[in-house]
N, C-alpha and C positions, 0 to 999 in steps of 0.2 A: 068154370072150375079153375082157369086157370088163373084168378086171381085169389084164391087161397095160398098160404103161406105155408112152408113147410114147417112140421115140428122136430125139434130136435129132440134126440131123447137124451134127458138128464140122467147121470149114473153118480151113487156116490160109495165111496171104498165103504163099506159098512165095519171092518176090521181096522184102520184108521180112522175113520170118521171124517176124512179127506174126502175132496172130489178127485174124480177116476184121473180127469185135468185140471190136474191146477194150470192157474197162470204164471207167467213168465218170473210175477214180482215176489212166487209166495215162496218164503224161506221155510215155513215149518212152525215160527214164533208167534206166538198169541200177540204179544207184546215186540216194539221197532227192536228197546234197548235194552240192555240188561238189567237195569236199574229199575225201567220204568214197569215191573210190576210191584216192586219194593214201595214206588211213591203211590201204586194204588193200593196197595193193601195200609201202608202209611194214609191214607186221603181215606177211607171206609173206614179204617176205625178211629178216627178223628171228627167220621159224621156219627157213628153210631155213637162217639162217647158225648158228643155235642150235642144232643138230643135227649140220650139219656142225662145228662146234666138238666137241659132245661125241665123235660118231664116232673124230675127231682125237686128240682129248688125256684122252678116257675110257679106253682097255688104258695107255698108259705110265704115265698116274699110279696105277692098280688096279696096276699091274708096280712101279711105285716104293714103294708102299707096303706088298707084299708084301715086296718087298726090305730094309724100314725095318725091319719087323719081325726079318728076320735079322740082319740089321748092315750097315754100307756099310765097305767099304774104307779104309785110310787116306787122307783125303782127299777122301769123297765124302760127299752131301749128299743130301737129298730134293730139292731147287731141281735140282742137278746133275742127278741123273739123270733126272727131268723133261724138263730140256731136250736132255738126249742123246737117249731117249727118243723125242722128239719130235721132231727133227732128223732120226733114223734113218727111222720112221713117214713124215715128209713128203716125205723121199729115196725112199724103198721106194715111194710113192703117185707122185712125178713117174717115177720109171721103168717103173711101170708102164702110165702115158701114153704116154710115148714110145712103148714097144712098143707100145698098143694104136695108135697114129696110124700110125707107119709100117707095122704089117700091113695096114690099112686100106686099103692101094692093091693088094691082091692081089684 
């Protein structure tokens, strides 16, 4: 038995959400600097818009460029059907807002 270790018991302030001990180094701050929650809340919405961008505009331009490869019509462009494209996609995404908000009341 006497090579069993003893256990310590863990306690945590449950009305801070601290431990009962902190250590020597802890100030109280999530974050070192004052700024640096500024650059993360700056850096998460710059992934989330980064992403929602590709979602967006990543099928119409892989669909344009397949299309590039065939030929465009008289008159049409890669810029062009980009933006049709894209037009259609952000129409087809606010309708299906709408419908999801106004079923939302059932």
């Amino acid at each position: 038995m006497a090579g069993r270790r003893a256990h310590t018991l863990f306690v945590r302030d449950l009305k801070t959400g601290f431990d009962a001990t902190p250590s020597a180094s802890f100030d109280g701050k999530a974050f070192g600097s004052g700024r640096t929650w500024l650059a993360a809340a700056i850096a998460n919405i710059a992934i989330v818009l980064g992403v929602g961008f590709c979602v967006v505009l990543g099928p119409p331009v892989l669909e344009c460029r397949r299309q590039a490869e065939i030929g465009f019509s008289a008159g049409g462009s890669f810029q062009g059907c980009v933006r049709k494209a894209t037009i259609e996609r952000l129409d087809r995404l606010e309708s299906q807002l709408k419908m999801m908000v106004r079923g939302s009341g059932r």
